[in-house]
N, CA, C and O atoms as a GROMACS GRO file, in nm:
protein
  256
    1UNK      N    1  -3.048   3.454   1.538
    1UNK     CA    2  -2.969   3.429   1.658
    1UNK      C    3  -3.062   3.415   1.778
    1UNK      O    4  -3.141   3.508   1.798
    2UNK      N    5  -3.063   3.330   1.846
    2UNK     CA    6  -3.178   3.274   2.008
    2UNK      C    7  -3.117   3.416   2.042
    2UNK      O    8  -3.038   3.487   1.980
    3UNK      N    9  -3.205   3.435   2.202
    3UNK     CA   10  -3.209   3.533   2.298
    3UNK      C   11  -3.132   3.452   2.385
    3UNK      O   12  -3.168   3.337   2.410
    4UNK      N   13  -2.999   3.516   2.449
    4UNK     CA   14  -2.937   3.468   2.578
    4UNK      C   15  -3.048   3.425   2.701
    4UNK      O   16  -3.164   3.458   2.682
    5UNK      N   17  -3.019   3.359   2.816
    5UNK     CA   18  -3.076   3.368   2.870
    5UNK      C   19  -3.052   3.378   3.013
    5UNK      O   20  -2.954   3.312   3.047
    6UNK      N   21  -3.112   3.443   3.112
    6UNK     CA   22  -3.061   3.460   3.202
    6UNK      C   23  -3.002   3.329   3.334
    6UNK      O   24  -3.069   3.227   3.343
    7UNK      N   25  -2.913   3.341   3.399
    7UNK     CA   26  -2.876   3.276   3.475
    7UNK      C   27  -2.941   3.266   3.596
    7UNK      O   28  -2.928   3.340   3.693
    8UNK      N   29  -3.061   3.104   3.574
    8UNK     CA   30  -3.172   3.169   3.711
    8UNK      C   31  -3.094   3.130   3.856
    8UNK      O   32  -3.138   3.169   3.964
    9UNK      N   33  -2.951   3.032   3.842
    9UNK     CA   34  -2.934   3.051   3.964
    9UNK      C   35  -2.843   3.135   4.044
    9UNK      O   36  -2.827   3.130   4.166
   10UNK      N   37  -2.789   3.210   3.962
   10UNK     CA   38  -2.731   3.374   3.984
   10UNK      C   39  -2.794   3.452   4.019
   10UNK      O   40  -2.763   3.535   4.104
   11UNK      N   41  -2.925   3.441   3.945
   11UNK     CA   42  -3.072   3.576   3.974
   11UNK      C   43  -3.123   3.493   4.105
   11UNK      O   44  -3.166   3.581   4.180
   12UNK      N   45  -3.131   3.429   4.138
   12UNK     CA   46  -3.186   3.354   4.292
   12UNK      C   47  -3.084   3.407   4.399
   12UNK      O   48  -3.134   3.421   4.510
   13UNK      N   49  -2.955   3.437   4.387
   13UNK     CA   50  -2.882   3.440   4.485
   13UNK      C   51  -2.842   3.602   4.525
   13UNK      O   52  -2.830   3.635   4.643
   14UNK      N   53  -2.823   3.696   4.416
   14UNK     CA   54  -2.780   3.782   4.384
   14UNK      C   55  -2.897   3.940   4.361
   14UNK      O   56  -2.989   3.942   4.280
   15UNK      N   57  -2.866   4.036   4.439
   15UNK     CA   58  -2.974   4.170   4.386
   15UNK      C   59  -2.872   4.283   4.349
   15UNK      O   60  -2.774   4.321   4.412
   16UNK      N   61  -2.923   4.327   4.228
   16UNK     CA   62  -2.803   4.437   4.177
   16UNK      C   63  -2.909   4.578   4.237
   16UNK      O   64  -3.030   4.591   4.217
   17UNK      N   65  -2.840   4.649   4.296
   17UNK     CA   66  -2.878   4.785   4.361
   17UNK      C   67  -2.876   4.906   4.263
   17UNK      O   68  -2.776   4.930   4.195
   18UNK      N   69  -2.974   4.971   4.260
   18UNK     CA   70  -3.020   5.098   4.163
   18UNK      C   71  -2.868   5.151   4.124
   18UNK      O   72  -2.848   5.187   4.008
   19UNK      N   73  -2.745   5.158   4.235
   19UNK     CA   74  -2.665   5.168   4.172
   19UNK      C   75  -2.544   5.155   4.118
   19UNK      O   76  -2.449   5.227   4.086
   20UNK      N   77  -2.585   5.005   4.115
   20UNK     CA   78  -2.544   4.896   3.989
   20UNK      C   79  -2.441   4.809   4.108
   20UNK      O   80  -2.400   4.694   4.089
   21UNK      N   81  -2.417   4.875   4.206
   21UNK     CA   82  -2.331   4.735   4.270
   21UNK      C   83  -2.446   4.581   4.317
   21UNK      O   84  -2.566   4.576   4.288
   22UNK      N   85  -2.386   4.497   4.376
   22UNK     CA   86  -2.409   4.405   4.367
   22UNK      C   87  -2.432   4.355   4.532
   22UNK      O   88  -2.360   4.406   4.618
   23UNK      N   89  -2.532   4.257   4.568
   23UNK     CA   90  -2.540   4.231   4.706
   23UNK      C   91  -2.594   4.067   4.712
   23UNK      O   92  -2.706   4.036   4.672
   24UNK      N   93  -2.512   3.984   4.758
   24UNK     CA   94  -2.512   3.903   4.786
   24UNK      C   95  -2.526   3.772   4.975
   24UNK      O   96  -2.433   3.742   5.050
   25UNK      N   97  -2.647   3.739   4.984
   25UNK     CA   98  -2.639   3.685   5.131
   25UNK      C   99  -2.504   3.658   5.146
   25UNK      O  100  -2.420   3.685   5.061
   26UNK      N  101  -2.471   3.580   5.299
   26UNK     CA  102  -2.364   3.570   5.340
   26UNK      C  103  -2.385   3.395   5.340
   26UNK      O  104  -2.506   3.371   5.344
   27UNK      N  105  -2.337   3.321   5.338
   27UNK     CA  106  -2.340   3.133   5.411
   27UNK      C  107  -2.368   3.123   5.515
   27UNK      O  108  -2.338   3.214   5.592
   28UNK      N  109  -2.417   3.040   5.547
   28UNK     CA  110  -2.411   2.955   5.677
   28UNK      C  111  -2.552   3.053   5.794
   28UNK      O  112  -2.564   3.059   5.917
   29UNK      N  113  -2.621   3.104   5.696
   29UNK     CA  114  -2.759   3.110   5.787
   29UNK      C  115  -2.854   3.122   5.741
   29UNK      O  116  -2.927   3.216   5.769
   30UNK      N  117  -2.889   3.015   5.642
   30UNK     CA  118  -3.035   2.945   5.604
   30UNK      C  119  -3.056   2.816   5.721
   30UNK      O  120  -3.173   2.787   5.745
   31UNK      N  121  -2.996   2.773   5.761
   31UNK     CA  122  -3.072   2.625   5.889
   31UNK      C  123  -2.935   2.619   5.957
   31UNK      O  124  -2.821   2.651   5.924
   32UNK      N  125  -3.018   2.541   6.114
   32UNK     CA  126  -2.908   2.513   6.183
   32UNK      C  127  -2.894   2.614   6.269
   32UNK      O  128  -2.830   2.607   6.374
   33UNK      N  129  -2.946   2.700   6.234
   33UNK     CA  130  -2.907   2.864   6.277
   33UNK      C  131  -2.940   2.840   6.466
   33UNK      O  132  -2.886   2.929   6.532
   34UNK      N  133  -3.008   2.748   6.540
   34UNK     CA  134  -3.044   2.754   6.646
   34UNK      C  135  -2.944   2.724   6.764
   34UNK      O  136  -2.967   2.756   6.881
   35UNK      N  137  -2.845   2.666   6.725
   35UNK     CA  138  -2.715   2.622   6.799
   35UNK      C  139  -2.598   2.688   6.752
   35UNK      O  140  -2.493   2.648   6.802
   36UNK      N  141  -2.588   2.821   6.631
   36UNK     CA  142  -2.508   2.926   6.636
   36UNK      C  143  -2.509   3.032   6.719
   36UNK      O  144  -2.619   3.047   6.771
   37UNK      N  145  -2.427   3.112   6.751
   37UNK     CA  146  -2.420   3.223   6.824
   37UNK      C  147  -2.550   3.309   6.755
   37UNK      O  148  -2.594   3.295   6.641
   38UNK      N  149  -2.606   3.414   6.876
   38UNK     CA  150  -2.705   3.530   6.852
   38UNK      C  151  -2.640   3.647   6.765
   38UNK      O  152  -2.701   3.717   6.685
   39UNK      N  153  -2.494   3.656   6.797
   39UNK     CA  154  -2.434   3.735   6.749
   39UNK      C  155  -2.444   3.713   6.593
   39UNK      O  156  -2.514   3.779   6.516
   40UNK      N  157  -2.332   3.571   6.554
   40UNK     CA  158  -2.354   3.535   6.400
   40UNK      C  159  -2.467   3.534   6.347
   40UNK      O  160  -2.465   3.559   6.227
   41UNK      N  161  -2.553   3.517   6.386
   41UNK     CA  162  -2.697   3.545   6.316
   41UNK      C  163  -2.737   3.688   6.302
   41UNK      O  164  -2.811   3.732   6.214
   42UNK      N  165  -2.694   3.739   6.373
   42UNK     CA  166  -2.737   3.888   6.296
   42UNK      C  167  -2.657   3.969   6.239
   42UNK      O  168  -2.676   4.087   6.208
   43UNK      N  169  -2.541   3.887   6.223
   43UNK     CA  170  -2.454   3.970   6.146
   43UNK      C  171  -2.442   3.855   6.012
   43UNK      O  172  -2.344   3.853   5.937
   44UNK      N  173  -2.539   3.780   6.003
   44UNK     CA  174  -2.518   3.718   5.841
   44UNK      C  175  -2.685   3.782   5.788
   44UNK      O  176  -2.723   3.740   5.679
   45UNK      N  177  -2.778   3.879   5.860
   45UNK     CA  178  -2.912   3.913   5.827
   45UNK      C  179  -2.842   4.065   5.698
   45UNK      O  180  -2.902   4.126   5.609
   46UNK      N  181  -2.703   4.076   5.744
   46UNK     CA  182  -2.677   4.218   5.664
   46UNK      C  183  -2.635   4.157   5.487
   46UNK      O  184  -2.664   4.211   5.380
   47UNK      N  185  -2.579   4.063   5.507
   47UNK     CA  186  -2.560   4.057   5.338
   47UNK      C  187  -2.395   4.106   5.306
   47UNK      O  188  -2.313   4.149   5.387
   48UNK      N  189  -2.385   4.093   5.215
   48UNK     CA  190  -2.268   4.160   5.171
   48UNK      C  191  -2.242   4.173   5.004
   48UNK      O  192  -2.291   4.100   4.918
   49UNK      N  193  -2.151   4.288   4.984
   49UNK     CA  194  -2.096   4.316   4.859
   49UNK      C  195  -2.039   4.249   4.756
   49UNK      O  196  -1.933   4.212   4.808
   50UNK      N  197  -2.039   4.220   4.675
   50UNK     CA  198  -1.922   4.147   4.628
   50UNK      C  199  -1.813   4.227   4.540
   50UNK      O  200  -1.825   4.345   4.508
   51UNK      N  201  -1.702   4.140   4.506
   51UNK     CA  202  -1.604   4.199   4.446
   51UNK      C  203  -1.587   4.278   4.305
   51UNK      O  204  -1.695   4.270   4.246
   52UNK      N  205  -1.511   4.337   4.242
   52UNK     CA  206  -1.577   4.442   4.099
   52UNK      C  207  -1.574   4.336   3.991
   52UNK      O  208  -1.641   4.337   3.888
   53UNK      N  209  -1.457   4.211   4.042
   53UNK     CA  210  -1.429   4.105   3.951
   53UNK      C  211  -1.548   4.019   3.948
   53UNK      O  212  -1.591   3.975   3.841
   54UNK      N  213  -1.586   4.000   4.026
   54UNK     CA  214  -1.727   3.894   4.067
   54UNK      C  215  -1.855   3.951   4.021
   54UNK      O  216  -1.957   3.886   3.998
   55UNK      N  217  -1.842   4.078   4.009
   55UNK     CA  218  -1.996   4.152   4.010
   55UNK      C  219  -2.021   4.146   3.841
   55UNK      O  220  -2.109   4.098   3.769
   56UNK      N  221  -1.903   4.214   3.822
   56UNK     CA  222  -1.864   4.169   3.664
   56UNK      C  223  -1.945   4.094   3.611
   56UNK      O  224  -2.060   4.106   3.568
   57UNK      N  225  -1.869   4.014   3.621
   57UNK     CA  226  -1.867   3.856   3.566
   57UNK      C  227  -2.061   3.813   3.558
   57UNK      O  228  -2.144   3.788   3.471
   58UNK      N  229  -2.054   3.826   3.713
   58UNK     CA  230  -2.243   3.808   3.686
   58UNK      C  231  -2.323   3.874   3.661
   58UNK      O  232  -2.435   3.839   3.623
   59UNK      N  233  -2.278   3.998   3.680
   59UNK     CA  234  -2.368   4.091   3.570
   59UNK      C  235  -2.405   4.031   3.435
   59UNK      O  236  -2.520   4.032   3.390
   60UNK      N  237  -2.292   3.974   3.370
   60UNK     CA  238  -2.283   3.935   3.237
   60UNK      C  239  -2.402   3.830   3.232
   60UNK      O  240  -2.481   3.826   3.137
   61UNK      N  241  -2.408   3.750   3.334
   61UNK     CA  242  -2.478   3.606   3.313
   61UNK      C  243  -2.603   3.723   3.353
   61UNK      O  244  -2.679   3.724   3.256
   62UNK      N  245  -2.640   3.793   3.427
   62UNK     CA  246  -2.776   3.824   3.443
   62UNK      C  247  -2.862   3.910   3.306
   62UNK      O  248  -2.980   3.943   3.291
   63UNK      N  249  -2.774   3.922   3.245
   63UNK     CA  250  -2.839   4.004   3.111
   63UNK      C  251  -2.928   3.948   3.042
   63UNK      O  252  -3.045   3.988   3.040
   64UNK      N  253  -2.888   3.855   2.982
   64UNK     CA  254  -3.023   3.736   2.952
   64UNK      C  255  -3.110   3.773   2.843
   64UNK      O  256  -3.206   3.701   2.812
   0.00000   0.00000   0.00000
């Protein structure tokens, strides 16, 4: 039976935390960022959680 393999563009987007939840950037502040608010930009530098259904799911693809 092959070895699964991991999902590299899940593992590019996604960091699972020592304990085990999941953290994902936010959109819309890789470019462009110079004609958005000061505000929105530092509140897309925090990241966010994702859902237990979502974390799930890519957990699965990150096993590999």
């Amino acid at each position: 039976m092959p070895k699964t393999k991991t999902h590299k563009g899940i593992a590019k987007k996604i960091k699972v935390r020592p304990g085990g939840s999941t953290r994902i950037g936010k959109p819309g502040s890789n470019h462009k960022t110079g004609k958005k608010p000061t505000s929105f930009n530092r509140s897309m530098r925090k990241g966010s959680s994702l859902s237990s259904g979502d974390a799930k799911r890519y957990k699965r693809e990150l096993r590999g």
